[in-house]
C-alpha positions as CSV (number, residue, x, y, z in Angstrom):
1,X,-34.3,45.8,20.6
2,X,-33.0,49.2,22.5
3,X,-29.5,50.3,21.8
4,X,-29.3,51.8,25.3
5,X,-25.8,52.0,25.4
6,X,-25.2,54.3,22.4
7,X,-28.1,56.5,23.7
8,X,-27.3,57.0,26.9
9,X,-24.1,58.3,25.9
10,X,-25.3,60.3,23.7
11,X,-27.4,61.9,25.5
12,X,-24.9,62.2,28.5
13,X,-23.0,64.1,26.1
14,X,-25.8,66.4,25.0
15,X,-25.9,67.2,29.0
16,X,-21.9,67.4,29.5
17,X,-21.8,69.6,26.6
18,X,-24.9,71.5,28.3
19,X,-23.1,72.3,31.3
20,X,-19.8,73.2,30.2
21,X,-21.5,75.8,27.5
22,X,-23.2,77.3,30.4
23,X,-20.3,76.5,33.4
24,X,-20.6,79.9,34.3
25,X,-24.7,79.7,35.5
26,X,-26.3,77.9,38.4
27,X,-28.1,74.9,35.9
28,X,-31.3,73.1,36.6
29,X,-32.7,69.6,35.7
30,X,-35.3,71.6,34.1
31,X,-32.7,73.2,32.3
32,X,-31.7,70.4,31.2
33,X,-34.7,68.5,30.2
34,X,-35.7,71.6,28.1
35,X,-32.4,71.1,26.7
36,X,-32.3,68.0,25.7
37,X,-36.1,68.0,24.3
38,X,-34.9,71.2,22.4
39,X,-32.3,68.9,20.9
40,X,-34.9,65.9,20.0
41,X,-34.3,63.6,22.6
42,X,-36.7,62.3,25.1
43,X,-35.6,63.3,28.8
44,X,-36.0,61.4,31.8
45,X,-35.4,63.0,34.9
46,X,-34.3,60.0,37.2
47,X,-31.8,59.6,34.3
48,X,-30.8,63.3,34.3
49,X,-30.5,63.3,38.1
50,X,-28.3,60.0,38.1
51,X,-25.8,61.5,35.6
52,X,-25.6,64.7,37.9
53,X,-24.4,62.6,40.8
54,X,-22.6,60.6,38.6
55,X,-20.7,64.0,37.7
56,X,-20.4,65.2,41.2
57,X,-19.3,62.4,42.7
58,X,-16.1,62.3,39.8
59,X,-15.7,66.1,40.5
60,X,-17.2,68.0,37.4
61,X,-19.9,69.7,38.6
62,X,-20.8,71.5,41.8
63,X,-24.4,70.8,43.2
64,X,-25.9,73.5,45.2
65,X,-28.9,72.7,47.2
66,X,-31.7,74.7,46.6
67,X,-32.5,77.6,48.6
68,X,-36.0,78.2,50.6
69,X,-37.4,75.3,49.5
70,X,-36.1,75.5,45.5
71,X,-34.5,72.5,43.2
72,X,-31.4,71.8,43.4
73,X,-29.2,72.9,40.4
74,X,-25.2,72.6,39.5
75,X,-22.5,73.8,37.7
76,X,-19.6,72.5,36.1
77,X,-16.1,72.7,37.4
78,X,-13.0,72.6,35.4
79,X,-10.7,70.0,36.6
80,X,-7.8,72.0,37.5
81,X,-10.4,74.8,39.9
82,X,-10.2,74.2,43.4
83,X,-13.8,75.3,44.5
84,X,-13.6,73.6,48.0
85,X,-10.6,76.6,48.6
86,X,-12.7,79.4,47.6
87,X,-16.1,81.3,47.4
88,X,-18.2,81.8,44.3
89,X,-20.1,85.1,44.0
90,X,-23.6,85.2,41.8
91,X,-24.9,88.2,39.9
92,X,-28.5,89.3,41.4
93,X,-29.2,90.1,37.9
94,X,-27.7,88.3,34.9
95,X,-27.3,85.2,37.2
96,X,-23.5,85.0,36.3
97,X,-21.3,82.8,38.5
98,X,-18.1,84.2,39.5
99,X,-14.8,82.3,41.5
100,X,-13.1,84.1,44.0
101,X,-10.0,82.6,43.5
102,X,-7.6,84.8,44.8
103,X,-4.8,85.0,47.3
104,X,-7.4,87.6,49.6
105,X,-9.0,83.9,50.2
106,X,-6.5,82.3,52.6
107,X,-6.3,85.5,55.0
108,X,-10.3,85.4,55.1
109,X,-10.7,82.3,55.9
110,X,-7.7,82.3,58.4
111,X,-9.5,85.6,60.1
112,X,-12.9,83.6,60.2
113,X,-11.4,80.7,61.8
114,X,-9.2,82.9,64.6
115,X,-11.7,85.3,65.4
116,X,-15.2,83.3,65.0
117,X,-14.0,80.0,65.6
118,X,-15.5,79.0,62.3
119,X,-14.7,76.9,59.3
120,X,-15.9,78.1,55.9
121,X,-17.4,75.6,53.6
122,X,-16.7,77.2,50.4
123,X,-17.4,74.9,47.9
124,X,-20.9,75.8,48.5
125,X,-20.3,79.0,49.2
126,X,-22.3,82.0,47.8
127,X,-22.3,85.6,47.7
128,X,-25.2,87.8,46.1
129,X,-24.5,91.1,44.5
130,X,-24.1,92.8,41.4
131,X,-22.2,92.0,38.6
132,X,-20.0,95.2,37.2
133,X,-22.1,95.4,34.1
134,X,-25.4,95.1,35.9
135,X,-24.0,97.8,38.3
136,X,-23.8,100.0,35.6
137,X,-27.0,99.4,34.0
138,X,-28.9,99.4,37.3
């Protein structure tokens, strides 16, 4: 007889644990099925993509849809951030997610509105560049 139950949540907690140790990186199913087979469990994708929306939908992770045709992948949000208010900025090279959290947010999106007559989605929201460090190594 299968003890589902017990594996299922441990294996949700190999992913939760997955995605908080790497909150700060756009994360993939494949990332995750690596992960998880790295850890000496079997992975099942359906099951891996059901726990995502099961996370999105309750607010802990973010899921960005792919870009040019690419998976989808997500990132996990700390309970108290307020991504819907503000944009998130990716490193071109190291791949490091970055929240632009700050007051300079309100007036942007306040100029956008007045002057374009458009409402920014920020939760999905991303700017390319260069991280500092990569800056200085490029």
């Amino acid at each position: 007889m299968k003890r589902s139950s017990g594996y299922a949540t441990e294996k949700r907690n190999k992913i939760l644990e997955y995605l908080i140790t790497h909150k700060d990186e756009d994360i993939s199913v494949k990332d995750i099925e690596r992960h998880l087979e790295e850890e000496g469990m079997s992975a099942n994708i359906t099951t891996i993509y059901r726990y995502l929306e099961k996370l999105e939908a309750d607010g802990k992770v973010l899921k960005r849809v792919g870009e040019q045709g690419n998976k989808s992948t997500f990132q996990y949000v700390k309970p108290e951030a307020s991504c819907h208010n503000h944009l998130h900025m990716k490193c071109s090279g190291c791949g490091k997610i970055y929240h632009m959290d700050c007051g300079f947010m309100r007036d942007f999106q306040q100029h956008i509105y007045e002057h374009h007559h458009f409402t920014l989605e920020c939760k999905t929201s991303m700017l390319y560049g260069l991280c500092g460090k990569c800056s200085e190594s490029a």
